[in-house]
N, C-alpha and C positions, 0 to 999 in steps of 0.2 A: 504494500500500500504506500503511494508518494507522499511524502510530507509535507504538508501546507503550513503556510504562515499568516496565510489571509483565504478569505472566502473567494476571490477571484480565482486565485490558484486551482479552487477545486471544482471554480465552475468550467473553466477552459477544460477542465481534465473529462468531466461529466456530460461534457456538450459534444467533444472532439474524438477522445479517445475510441481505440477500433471496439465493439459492443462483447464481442464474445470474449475478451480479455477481461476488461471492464466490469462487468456481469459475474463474472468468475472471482475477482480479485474482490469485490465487494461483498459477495455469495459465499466463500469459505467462510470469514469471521462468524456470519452469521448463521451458515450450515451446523460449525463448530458449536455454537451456543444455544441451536436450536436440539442437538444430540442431548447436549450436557443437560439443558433441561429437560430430554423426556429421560435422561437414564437415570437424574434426582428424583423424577414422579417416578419411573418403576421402582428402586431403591426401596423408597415406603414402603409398597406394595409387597418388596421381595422380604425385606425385615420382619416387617409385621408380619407375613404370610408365616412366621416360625410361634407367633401366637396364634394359630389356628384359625380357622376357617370366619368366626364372627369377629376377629378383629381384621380381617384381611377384608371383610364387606365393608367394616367399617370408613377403609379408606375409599373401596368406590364409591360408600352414600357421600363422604364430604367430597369428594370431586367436585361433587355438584358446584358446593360453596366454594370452592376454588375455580370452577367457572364464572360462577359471579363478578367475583374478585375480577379476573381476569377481561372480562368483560367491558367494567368500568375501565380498568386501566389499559385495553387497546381502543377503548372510545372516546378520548381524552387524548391519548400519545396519538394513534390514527389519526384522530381527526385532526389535529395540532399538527402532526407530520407533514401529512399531505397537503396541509394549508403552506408549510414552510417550506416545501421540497421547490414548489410551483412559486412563492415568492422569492427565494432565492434562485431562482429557476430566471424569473423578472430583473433580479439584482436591486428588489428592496431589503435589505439588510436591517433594520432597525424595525418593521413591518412585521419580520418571520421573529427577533427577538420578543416582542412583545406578545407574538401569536402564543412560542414556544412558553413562556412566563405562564400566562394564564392557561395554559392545557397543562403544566406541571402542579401548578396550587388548585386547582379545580378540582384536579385529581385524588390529590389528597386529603383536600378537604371531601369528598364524598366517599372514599376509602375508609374515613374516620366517621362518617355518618352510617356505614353500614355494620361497622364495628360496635358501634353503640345498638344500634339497632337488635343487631344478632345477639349479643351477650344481655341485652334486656328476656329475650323470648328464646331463652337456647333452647329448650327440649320441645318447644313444639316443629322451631325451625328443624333438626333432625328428623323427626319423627318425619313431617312433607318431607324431605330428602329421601324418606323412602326405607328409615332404619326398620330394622324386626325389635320385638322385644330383645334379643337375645345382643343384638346388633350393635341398641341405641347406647347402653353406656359406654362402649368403645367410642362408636361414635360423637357422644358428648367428650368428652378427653380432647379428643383431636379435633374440635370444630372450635374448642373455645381458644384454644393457642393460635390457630389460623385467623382469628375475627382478632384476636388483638395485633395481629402482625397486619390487618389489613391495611391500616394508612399507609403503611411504606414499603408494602408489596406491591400495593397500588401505584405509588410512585416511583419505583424502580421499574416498574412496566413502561409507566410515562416516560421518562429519560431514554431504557431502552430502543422506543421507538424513536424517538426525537432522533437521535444519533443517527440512527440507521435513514432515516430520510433524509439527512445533513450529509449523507454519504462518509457519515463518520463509522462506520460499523468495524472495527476493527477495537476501534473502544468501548461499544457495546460489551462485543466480543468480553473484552479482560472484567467486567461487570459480574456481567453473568454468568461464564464461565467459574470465577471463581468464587460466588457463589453455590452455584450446580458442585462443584468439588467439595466444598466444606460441608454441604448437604450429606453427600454421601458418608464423609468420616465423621460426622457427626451421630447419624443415624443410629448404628451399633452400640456408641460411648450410651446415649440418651437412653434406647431402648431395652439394654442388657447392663450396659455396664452403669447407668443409675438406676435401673428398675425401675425405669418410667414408662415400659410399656406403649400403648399406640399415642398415649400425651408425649410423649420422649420424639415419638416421631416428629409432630407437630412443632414440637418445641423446637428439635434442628431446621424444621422448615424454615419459621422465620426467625432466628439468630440468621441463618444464611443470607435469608432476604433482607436483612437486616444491613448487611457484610457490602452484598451487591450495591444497596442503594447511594451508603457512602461513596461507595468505589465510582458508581454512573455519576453522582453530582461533583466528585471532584472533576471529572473526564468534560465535564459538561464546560463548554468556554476556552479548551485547551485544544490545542492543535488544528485550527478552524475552524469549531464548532460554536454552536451558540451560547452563552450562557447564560446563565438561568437565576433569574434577582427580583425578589418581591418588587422593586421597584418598578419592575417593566409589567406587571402583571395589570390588566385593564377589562374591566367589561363592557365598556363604551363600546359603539356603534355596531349592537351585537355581537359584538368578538365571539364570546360563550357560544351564544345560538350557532352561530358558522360554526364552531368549534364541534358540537356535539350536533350537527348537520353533517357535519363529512366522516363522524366519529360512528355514524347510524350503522353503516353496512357491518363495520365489527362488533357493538352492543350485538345486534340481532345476532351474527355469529355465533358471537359466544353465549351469549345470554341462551339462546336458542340451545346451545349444546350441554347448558346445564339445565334447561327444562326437559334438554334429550336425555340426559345421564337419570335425573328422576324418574319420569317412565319408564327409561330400563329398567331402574332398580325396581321398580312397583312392577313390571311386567316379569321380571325375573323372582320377583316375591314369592309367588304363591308353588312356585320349584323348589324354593327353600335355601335355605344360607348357603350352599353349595354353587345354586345356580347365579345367586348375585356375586359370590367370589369369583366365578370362571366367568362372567361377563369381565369384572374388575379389569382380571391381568389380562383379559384379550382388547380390552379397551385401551388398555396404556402401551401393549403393542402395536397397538394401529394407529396412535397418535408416534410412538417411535417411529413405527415406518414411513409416516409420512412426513415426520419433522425436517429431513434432509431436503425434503421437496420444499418444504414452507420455507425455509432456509433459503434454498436458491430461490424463489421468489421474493423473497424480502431482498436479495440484492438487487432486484430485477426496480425494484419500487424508486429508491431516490432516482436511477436513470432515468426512469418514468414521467416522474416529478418536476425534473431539473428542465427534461428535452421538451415536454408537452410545454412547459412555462416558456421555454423558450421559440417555441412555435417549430421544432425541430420535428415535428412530425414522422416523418419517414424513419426515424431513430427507433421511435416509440414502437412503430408498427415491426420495423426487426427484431427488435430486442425482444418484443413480446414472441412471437412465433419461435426465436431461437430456444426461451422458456420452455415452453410448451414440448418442444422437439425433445428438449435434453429430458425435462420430469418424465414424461411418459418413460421414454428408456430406461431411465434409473428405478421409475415402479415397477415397472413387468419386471426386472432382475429381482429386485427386493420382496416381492410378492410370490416368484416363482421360490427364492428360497425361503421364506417364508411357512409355505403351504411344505414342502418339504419334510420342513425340520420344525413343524408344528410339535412334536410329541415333545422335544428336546426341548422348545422354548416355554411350553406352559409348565413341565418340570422341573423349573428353572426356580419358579415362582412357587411352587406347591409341590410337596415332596410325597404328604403323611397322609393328603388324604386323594382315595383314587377318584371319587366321583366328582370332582373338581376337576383333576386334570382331564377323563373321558370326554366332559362337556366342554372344558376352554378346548380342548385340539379340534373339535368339530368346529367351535364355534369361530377360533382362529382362521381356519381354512373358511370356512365362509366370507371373512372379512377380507381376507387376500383377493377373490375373484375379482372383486371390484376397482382396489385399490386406483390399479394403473390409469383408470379412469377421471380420479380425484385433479391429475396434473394439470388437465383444460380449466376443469373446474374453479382450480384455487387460483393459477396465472390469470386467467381470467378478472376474476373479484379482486386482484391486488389491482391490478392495468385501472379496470371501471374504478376503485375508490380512488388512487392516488388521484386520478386526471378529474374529479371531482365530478363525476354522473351517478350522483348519489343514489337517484332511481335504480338505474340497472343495476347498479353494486348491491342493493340492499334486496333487490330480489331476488338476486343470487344467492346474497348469503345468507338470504332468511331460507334459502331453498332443503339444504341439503339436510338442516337437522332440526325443521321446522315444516314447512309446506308439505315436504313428501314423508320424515322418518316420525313424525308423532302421528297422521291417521294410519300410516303402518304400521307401528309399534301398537297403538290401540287395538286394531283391528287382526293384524295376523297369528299372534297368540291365542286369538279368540278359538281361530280355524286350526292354526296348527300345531299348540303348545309350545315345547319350547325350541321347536324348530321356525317358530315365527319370531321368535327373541332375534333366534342367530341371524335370519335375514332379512330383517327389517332395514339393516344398514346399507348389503348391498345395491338392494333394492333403491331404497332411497338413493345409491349416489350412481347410479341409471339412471334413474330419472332427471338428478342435476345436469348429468353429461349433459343431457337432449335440451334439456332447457339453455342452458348454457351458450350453445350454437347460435341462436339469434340475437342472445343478447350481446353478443361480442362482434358478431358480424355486423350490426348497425350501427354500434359505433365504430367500427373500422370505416364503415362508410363515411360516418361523420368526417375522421380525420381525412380523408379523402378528399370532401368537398373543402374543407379548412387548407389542405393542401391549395388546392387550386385559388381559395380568396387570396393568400401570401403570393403568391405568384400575382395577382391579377395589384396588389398594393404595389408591387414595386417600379 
């Protein structure tokens, strides 16, 4: 990554440089931190899985919560992002400071409102998460350490994106990363060597998030990027409203994905603690296997940002297509071994009891069919939110784990037990594919005609 001393620097680099180098050199940091985070969320999952089967549900009911969480803090840094990527993209400089200000205190300040919130009403919030009697006291342990880590889980999410649309991702990267590491050595010391159980887990989560945020706000201001000062923080002239306007397509995302994870769990309930633990690990393998993909489109995003801002059109339209080329490839390999070496990887997670692993390798292999699929999908949703078509973005992303996987998940369990659990997902990201196609094709059109007005101004 070239070292900049000023923002010009990194926009000559962002507007000019060859795309597939570019894409690539921006996409490792972020590949790297996107790993590190799914193999800190499986970690949980694998620790705890040595307390048995109701503390291992435990961690997929609070996923949920941890969607939340997440939620807020890509709808805030998102939308913050993609506001900054495009006015740096313009070369208003003190414009995208002030954007970046207020999407980072907004953030937190509603991270600390849901915080309050949750730990007013913990046992009933688990219980809607989807806990069993047997489930809910694990799950209260580790829902209430994650609601007090939320203001600055929240805000470490906020940073992380800022950066990354700053085409700063390589300081992302050392953030998060080293967070994602202290998770994992933390996990064992908490959960064994204090005897703290699935609260132990909890408890490393956010010491680590804790770790990371420090790490993002000092990175924040240094090396070209913007930095980040109550001062510049403003909610004049709608700022917020744009803010959490462009921030829509990921709320719905996420927020959707953790309305998705409850009716798993509630659909996987009545199979019993068994079948909500082997949802669990196959759900945190399939955000693993996809994390590499969401990776390289997150580097895909500041180019995105910078060239659309810049009316560089034609930039936009390769980069994106090169996306798409490279995810699909990287899924079908990862999907193929995947389905493979199913038996080996739910084993991985769950030793001691068999009718956990039987259902996770079914239900594994199930989630692989589709996978390769996902890569139109997500390159997609990243292209429409950065360039700011909040429409199409938001019906995309409300697609995959809202539109189609909740009347499937309601519905096919009905017909087919708990072979409607298992493919309710694929199902659902079939149908994203299809849908997906037009909405990407019309705005390819758009830039099209956008090509031709530039042309016709000069």
């Amino acid at each position: 990554m070239p070292k900049f001393t000023n923002p010009e620097e990194k926009f000559q680099w962002l507007t000019t440089a060859p795309l597939s180098g570019l894409i690539g050199r921006l996409a490792v940091p972020t590949i790297i931190s996107m790993l590190i985070t799914s193999i800190y969320n499986m970690a949980d999952t694998y620790f705890v899985g040595n307390l048995g089967k109701s503390a291992q549900g435990a961690v997929g009911v609070v996923f949920s919560l941890m969607a939340i969480i997440q939620a807020i803090g890509f709808t805030f840094g998102n939308g913050a992002g993609n506001m900054v990527s495009r006015l740096l993209g313009q070369q208003r400089q003190e414009e995208a400071e002030t954007v970046a200000a207020t999407g980072f205190f907004s953030g937190v300040m509603a991270g600390g409102a849901l915080a309050i919130l949750g730990l007013l009403f913990l046992d009933p919030l688990v219980s809607v998460l989807g806990a069993t009697e047997t489930i809910l006291p694990y799950a209260r342990d580790y829902a209430r350490y994650i609601l007090i880590g939320a203001p600055w889980m929240v805000g470490a999410l906020v940073m992380n994106n800022l950066l990354r649309f700053e085409g700063s991702s390589a300081q992302a990267m050392v953030g998060i990363t080293t967070g994602g590491i202290l998770n994992m050595v933390l996990d064992p010391i908490f959960i064994f060597g204090l005897d703290q159980g699935v609260g132990g887990a909890a408890q490393a989560t956010i010491i680590s998030q804790g770790v990371s945020f420090c790490i993002l706000f000092y990175n924040s201001g240094r090396k070209g990027s913007l930095p980040i000062r109550w001062s510049r923080m403003s909610w004049k002239d709608d700022r917020l409203l744009h803010i959490i306007r462009g921030g829509l397509p990921s709320f719905y995302r996420q927020g959707l994905a953790s309305v998705a994870s409850i009716l798993l769990n509630w659909a996987a309930k009545p199979f019993g603690d068994a079948a909500i633990a082997a949802m669990t690990i196959v759900s945190k393998v399939n955000m693993f296997s996809g994390s590499a993909l969401i990776g390289f489109g997150q580097g895909f995003q500041p180019v995105c940002g910078f060239n659309y801002g810049a009316r560089l059109y034609e930039r936009v339209r390769k980069g994106f297509w090169y996306c798409v080329k490279v995810g699909t490839a990287v899924l079908v390999c990862i999907a193929a071994v995947m389905f493979l070496l199913a038996p080996q990887v739910v084993y991985l997670f769950q030793k001691s009891d068999p009718e956990v692993v039987e259902l996770g390798i079914v239900a594994l292999r199930c989630q692989m069919l589709s996978l390769p699929l996902t890569a139109y999908v997500i390159v997609n949703n990243m292209m429409l939110q950065t360039v700011g078509e909040n429409m199409r973005a938001s019906i995309l992303a409300m697609a995959r784990q809202g539109l189609f996987f909740v009347p499937l998940i309601l519905l096919l369990p009905q017909l087919f037990k708990f072979a409607g659990v298992m493919t309710a997902q694929p199902l659902s990201d079939a149908c994203s594919f299809i849908l997906a196609i037009p909405l990407s094709t019309g705005f390819l059109r758009k830039m099209d005609r956008l090509e031709e007005e530039k042309g016709l101004d000069k």
